[in-house]
C-alpha positions as CSV (number, residue, x, y, z in Angstrom):
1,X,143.5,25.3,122.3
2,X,146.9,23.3,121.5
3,X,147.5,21.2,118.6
4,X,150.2,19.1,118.3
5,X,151.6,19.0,114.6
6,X,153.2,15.7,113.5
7,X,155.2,15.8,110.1
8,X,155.9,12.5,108.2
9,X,157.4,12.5,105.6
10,X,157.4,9.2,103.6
11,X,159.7,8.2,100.2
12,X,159.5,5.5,98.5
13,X,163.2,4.0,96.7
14,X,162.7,1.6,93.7
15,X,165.8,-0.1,92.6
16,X,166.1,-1.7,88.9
17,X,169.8,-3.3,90.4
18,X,168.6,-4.2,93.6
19,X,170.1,-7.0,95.9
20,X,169.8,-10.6,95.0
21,X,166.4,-11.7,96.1
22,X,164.4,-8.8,95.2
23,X,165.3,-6.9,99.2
24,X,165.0,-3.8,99.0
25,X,166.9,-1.9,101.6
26,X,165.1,1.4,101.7
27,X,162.0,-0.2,102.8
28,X,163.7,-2.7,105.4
29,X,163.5,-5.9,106.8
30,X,160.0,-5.4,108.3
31,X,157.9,-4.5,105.4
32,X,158.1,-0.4,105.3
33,X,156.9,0.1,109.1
34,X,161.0,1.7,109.4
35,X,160.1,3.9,106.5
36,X,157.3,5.6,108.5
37,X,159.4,6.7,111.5
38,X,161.1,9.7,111.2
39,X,162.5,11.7,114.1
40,X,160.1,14.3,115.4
41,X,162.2,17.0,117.4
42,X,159.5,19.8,116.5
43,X,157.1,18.5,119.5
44,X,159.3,19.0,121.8
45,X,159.3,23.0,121.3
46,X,155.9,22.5,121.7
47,X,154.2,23.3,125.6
48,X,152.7,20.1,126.1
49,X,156.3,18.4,124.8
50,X,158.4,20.7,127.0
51,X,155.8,19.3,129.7
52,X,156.6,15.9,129.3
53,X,160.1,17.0,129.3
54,X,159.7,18.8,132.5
55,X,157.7,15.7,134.0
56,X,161.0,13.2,133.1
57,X,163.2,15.6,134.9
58,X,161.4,15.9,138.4
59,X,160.4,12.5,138.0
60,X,164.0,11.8,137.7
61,X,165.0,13.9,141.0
62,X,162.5,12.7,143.1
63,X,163.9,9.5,142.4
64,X,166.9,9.7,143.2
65,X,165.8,12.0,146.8
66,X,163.1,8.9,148.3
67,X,165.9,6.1,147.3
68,X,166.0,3.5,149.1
69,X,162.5,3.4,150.1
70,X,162.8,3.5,154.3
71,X,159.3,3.1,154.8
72,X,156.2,1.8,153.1
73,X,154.8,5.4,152.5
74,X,157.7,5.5,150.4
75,X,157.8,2.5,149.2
76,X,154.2,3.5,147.8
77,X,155.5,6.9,146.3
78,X,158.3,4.6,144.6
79,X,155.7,2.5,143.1
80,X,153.8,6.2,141.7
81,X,157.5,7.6,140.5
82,X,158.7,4.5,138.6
83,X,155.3,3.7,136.6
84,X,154.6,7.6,136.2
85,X,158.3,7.8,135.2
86,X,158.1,4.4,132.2
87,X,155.0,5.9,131.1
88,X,156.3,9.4,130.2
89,X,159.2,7.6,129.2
90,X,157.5,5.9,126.4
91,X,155.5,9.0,125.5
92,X,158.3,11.1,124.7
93,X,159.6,8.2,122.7
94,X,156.2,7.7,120.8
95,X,156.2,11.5,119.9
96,X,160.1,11.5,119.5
97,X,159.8,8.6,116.7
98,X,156.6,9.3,115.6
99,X,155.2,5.5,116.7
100,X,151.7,6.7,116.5
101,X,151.8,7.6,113.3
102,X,153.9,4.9,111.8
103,X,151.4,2.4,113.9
104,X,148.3,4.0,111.9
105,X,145.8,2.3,114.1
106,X,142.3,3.9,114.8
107,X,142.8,5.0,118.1
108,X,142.2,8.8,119.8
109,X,145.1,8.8,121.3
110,X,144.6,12.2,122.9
111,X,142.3,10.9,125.0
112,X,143.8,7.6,125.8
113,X,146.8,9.6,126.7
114,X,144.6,11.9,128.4
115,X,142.9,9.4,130.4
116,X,146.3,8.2,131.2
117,X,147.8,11.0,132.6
118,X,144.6,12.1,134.8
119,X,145.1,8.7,136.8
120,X,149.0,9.7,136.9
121,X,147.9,13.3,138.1
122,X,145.9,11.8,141.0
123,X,148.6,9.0,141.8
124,X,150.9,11.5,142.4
125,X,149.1,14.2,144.4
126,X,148.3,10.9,146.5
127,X,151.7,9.7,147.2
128,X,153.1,13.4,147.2
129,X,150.8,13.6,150.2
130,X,151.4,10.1,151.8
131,X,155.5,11.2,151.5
132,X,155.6,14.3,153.2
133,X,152.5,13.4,155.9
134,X,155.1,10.4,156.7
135,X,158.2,12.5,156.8
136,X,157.1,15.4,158.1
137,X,157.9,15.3,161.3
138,X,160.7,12.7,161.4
139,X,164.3,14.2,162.7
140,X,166.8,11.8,161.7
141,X,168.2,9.7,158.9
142,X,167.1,9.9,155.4
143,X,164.4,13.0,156.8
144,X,165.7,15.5,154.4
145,X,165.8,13.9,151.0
146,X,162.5,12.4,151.5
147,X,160.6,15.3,152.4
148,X,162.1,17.5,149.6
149,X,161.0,14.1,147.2
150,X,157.5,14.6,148.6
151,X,157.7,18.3,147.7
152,X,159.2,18.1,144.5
153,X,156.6,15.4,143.9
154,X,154.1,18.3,144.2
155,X,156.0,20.2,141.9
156,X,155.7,16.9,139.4
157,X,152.0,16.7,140.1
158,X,151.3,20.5,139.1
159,X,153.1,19.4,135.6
160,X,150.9,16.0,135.0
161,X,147.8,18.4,135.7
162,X,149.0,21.0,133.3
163,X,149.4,17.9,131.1
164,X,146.1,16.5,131.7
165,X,144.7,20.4,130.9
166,X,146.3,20.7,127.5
167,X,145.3,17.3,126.7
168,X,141.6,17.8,127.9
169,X,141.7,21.2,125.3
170,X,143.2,19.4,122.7
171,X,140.2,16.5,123.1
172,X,137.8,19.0,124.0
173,X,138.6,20.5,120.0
174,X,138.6,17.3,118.6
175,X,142.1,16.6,117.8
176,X,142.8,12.4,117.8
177,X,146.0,12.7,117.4
């Protein structure tokens, strides 16, 4: 069962000398929402964070390996990188910042974020598959990096499943957020 543990910690500043016209500039511009994020470094000792962590580093490498798409098998395993890749990127900055939190809206995120990452799981064992059926057996230009993108790809799938099973377990218990 994983859990992940979010701590906020929120202050409130009042000021008897404050600015002229009454700002207050421990609160902010926009009403208090800047007082509710707070770095959160603590989820990323965490498995599911240092699985996120893992997922933006092979999504990074395979990348890099299938750039410039040659073909449209890899134009399609492009397409899965890139959104898998801005997805996970905004993840990690959610948890990072603590954006669910500070949003307070009635949401289960778990499984939204679950949900999420299942389609990401299957989108990459998909174009994992597509990549190295199309480069497999190609001698030539660009054959190397793009079948080691394929299998690294695999590797990246095995991480959005181990995702998708930690997330499952924490939904499974209950947790929402």
């Amino acid at each position: 069962m994983v859990e992940t543990v979010v701590n906020i910690e929120r202050t409130t500043t009042t000021t008897t000398n404050g600015p002229p016209g009454g700002a207050n500039p421990a609160v902010g511009s926009n009403g208090g929402f800047g007082s509710a994020i707070r770095l959160n470094i603590d989820y990323f000792r965490t498995t599911p964070g240092i699985i996120k962590i893992v997922e933006f580093v092979l999504g990074i490498i395979c990348m890099a390996l299938a750039s410039p798409p040659l073909t449209s098998a890899t134009s399609f395993f492009m397409f899965v990188i890139v959104l898998s890749f801005i997805i996970t990127i905004l993840l990690i900055a959610a948890y990072f910042l603590g954006i669910r939190e500070a949003l307070n809206l009635n949401i289960n995120w778990i499984f939204a974020e679950l949900i999420t990452t299942a389609v990401l799981t299957l989108l990459y064992f998909i174009g994992s598959i597509v990549q190295l059926a199309r480069w497999s057996d190609v001698i030539g230009k660009g054959a190397g990096s793009n079948t080691a993108a394929g299998a690294i790809g695999l590797f990246n799938f095995v991480a959005y499943a181990a995702g998708a099973v930690f997330l499952f377990f924490a939904h499974r218990s209950g947790a929402t957020h």
